[in-house]
N, C-alpha and C positions, 0 to 999 in steps of 0.2 A: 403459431410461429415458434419454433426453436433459436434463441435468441442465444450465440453464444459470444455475441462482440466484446462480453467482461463479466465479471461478478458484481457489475454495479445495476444490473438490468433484474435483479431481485427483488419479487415485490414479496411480504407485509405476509403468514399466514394467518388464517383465520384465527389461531387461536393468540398470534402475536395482535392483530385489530383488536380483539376483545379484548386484551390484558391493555390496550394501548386507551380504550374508554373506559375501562374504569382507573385509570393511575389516576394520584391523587394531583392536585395542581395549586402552583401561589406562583410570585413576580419573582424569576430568578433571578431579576438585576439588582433586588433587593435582598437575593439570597434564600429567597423565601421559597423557591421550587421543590418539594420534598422527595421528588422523582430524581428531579435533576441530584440533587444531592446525596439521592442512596442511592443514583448509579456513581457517582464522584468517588463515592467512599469504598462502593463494590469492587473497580476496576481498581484505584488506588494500593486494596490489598491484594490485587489477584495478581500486581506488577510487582509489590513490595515497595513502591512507591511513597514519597507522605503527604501529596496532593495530587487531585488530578483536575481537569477542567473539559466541559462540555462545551463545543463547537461547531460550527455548522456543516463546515466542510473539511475533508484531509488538506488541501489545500488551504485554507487560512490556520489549520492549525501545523502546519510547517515554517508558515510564514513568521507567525508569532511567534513562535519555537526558537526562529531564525534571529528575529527582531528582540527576542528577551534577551539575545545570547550576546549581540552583536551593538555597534553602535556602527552609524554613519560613517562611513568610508574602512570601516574595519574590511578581514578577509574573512571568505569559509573555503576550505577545501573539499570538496565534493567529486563523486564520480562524474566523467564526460557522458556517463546514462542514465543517471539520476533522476528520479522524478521530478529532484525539487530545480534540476537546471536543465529538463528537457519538457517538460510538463505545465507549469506552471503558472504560464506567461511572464515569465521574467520578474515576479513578483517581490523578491529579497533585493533587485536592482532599484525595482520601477519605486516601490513602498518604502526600500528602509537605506537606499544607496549602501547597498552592502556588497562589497566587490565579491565576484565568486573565481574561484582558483579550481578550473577541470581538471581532472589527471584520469587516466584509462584506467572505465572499470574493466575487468578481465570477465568471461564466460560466467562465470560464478556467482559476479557480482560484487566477489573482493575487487582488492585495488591494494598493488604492491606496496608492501612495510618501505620497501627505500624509496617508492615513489611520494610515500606521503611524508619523511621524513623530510625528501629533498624539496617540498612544497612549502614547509614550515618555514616563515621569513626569518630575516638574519631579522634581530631587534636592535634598536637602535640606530637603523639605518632610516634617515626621509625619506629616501628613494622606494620604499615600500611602503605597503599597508599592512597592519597589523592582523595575523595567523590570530583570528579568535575563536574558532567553530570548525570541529569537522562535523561532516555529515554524512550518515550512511543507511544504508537501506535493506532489510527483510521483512516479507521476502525480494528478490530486487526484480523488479517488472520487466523492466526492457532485457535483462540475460537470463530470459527463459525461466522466470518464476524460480528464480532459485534458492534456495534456503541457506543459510549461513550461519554454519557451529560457533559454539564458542571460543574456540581456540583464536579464531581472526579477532574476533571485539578482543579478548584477552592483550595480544600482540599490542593491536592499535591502541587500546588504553594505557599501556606503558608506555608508546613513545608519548601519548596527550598528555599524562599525568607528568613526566621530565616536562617537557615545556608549559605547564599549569594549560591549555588548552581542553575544553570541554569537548564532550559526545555528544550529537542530537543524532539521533535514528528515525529516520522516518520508518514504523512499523506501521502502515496499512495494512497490510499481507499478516502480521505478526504472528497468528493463531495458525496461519497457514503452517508458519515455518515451525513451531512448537510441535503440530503433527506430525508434520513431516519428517522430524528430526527427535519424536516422541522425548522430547523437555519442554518444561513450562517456560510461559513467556518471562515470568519474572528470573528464570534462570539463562534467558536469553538477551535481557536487557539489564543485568547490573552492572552491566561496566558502563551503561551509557547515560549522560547526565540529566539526560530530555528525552522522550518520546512522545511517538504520536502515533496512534490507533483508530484504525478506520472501522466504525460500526455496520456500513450500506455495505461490502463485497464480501465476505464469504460469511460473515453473521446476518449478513439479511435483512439487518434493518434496513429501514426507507431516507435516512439521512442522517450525516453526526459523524463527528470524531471524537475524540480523547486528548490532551495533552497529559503527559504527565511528568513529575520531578520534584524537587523538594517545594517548601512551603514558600521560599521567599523566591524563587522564579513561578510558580504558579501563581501568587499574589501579582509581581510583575507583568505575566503573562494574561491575567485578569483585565486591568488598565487595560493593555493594548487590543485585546478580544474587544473592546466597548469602543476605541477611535477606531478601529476595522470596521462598526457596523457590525460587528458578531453579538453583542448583546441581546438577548430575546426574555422576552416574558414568561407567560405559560410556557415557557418550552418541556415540560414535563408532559405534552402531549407523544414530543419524539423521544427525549429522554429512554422513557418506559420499552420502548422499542427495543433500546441498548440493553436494558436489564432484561428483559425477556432473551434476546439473543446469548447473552453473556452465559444464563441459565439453560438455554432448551437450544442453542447453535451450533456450538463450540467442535464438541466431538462429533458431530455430524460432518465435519469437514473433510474426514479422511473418506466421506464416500466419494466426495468430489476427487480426490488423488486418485482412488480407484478408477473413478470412471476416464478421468483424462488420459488415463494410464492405460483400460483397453481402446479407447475411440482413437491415442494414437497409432496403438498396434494395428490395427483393422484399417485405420487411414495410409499407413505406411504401405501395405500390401496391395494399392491401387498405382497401376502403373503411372506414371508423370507428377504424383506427387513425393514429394519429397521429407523425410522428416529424420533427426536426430533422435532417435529415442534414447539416448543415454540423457538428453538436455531438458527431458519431461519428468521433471524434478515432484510437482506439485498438481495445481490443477490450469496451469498456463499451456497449451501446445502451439508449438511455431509451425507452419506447414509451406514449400514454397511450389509454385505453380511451374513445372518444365516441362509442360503441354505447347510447344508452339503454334499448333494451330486452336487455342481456346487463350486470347487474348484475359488480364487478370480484370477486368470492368464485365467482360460477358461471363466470365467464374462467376462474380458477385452477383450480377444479375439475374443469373440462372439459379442458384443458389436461392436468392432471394421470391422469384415465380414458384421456388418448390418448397417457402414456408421457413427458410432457412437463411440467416444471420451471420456474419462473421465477420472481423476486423481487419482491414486491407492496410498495411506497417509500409507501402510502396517497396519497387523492386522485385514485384512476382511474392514476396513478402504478406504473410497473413496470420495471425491469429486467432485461439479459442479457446475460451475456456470457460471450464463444467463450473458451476454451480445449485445450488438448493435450488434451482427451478427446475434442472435438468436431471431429469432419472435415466438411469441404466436404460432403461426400454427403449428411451431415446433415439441411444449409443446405434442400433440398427436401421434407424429410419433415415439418420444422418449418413450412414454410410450407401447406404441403398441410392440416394439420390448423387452423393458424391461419383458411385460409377456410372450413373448413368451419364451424369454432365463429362466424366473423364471415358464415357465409350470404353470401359474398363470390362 
């Protein structure tokens, strides 16, 4: 099976399994994880960070991100495509009553300076909630795996730093966009007060995120990691996962940009699919179905009888993308089938 519904469908290489039984192991709710700890300190220096914190999922480590930043009925401004306000089951609502304020993210992923200006509350006023958290996203998922320079975070941190307002970035993608954009993450995250880093999508570990930020929101951040249920013991079983990826992943990534880069050229040159390729930024491709007579459920299905995978976004609307599972060699067998289902 060619699995390309995400970069979360990466399993574990053999040499990442063996590096994973022999890591060393203690109770890391005791602090006592030696794994868990020399990935903390690994990724900490690799962000410029001064702490970081092991989690189970990018999702609780957004949430807690959210929840260190914010208190009960405060505001966060957030993209209307956001992971953490489209994805996440409502989590900063349901968990911390934390009101969210959408404003349109644009193709890119940014989201207009005078839009988030004019999002920031009047203070002082009852009739609002308090503007305590923006939040933002690279690479950004939903507008086409986009990567975002510095110049945007730049911008945005002066208007945050005039009204003392904090950055959390959700960087799942993070390393994506470092390639992509050939700077390091820590030069792509210092304007942002929090982050969050996903180990399972294009580093390939099997589960885990990152928080990271200074010492006394990580301590913070700690506390609420343990009333979430995030607390884990041995967790230096998955830990080691991180540090192996962190070491032997990373620059592997640009193979994936490559390969998304020809499978959309070669998808595009099939009559009734459809594709932007100025918007295949990374290793995310959007592909839309204007084949009328091959309804998008018997796309999938046929797709699926010929060993092949893909994310259906509704709309004729569908998604792919390349990861460490998927090799160049691939890139031919997916197209091969693609015309045959498209009579191309």
């Amino acid at each position: 099976m060619i699995d390309l519904r995400s970069d979360t469908v990466t399993l574990p290489t053999n040499k990442m399994k063996q590096f994973i039984m022999d890591s060393p192991l203690g109770d890391d709710v005791y602090g006592e994880d030696p794994s868990v700890n020399l990935l903390q300190n690994k990724i900490a220096k690799i962000f410029n960070k001064e702490s970081a914190l092991f989690v189970p999922s990018g999702t609780m480590a957004n949430l807690i991100s959210v929840l260190t930043h914010c208190n009960r009925g405060d505001e966060v401004i957030l993209g209307n495509k956001s992971h953490i306000f489209f994805y996440e089951a409502g989590g900063i609502s349901a968990f911390g009553g934390v009101h969210s304020h959408q404003i349109n993210n644009n193709d890119d992923g940014t989201i207009n300076i005078n839009d988030i200006v004019s999002a920031i509350r009047k203070k002082g006023d009852d009739h609002f909630p308090k503007t305590k958290l923006i939040c933002l996203e690279n690479t950004h998922n939903a507008c086409y795996g986009s990567p975002i320079n510095t110049d945007f975070f730049n911008e945005v941190k002066n208007i945050a730093k005039k009204h003392n307002i904090p950055i959390h970035l959700d960087g799942a993608r993070i390393f994506n966009a470092a390639i992509a954009l050939n700077k390091s993450v820590d030069e792509l995250t210092k304007d942002c007060d929090s982050v969050s880093c996903c180990l399972s999508k294009g580093l390939s570990a099997p589960v885990g995120s990152v928080i990271l930020g200074n010492k006394n929101f990580i301590s913070k951040a700690k506390s609420l990691r343990k009333a979430l249920g995030g607390g884990m013991r041995q967790a230096g079983l998955i830990a080691s996962a991180g540090i192996f990826s962190l070491d032997h992943m990373v620059n592997r990534i640009k193979d994936d940009h490559s390969n998304a880069k020809i499978l959309a050229g070669k998808l595009n040159l099939i009559k009734n699919i459809e594709i932007n390729l100025n918007q295949v930024h990374t290793n995310i491709i959007f592909i839309y179905n204007r084949d009328k007579t091959l309804s998008n459920q018997d796309m999938l299905l046929s797709l699926e009888k010929n060993n092949i995978k893909i994310d259906y976004k509704g709309n004729s609307k569908f998604r792919l993308v390349t990861h460490s599972s998927f090799k160049k060699e691939d890139i031919n067998t997916v197209i091969k089938v693609f015309r045959k289902i498209f009579k191309d």
